[in-house]
N, C-alpha and C positions, 0 to 999 in steps of 0.2 A: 544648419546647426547640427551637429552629431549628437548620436544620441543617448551618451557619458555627460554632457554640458548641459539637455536638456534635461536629465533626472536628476544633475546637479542644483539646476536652477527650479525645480519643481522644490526637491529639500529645503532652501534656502526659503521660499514661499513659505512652504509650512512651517517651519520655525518661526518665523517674521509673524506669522498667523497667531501661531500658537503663544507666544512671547505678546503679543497685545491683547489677546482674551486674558492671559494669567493680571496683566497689567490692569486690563478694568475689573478683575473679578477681587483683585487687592486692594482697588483705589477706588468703592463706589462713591464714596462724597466726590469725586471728583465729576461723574453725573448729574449732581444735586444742584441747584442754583442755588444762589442767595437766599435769604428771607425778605435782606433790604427790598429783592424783585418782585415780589408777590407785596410787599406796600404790608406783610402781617408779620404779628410777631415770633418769635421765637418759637414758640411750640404750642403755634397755633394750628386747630386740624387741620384746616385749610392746607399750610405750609408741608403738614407731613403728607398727605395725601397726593397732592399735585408734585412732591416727591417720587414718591410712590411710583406714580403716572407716567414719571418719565423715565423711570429704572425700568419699568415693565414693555416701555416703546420704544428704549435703545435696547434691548435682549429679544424683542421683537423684530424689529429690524437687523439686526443680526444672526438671526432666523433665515430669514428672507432674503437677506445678502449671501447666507450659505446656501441657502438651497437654489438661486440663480446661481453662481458661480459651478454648485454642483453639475449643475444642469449643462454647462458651456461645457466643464471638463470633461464630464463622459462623452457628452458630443464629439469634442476635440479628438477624445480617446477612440471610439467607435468609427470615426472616420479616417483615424491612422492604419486600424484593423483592417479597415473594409480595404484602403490602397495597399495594403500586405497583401489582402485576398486576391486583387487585383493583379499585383506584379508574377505573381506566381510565388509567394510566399507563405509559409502558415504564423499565423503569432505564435505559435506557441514554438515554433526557430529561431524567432527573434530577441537578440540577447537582452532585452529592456523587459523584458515578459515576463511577472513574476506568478 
């Protein structure tokens, strides 16, 4: 894969990324379950509470999903450097280097 098509396809990630955190930070009811589900009613504490709980465990997890992923990409990153260093190359010649 050249490496025009990989910082292509790296862009297109982060949009993709960026474009669904704007979506759930717009649509939090769409986190929320029913009331019907918890068997309480309407604006019952219960109900806002265990709300609550699970906004706070999907922003958690999402957390945690970026800071693994972080982790694999500098990886990824760091071991592209090091086969530059390898070949006889410096990154900072190589045209993807910013």
């Amino acid at each position: 894969m050249s490496v025009t098509s990989d910082k292509h396809r790296k862009k297109i990630i982060k949009a993709a990324a960026f474009c669904v955190a704007i979506t759930w930070s717009l649509l939090p009811e769409a986190a929320f379950a029913c009331e019907g589900c918890f068997g309480a009613g309407v604006d019952s504490a219960t109900v806002r509470a265990i709300g609550a709980s699970m906004m706070v465990l999907i922003v958690l997890m999402g957390f945690m999903g970026g800071g693994i992923f972080t982790f694999f990409n500098r990886a990824h990153v760091r071991a592209a450097e090091i086969e530059l260093e390898k070949t006889g190359q410096s990154a900072s010649s190589s045209p993807d280097h910013e």
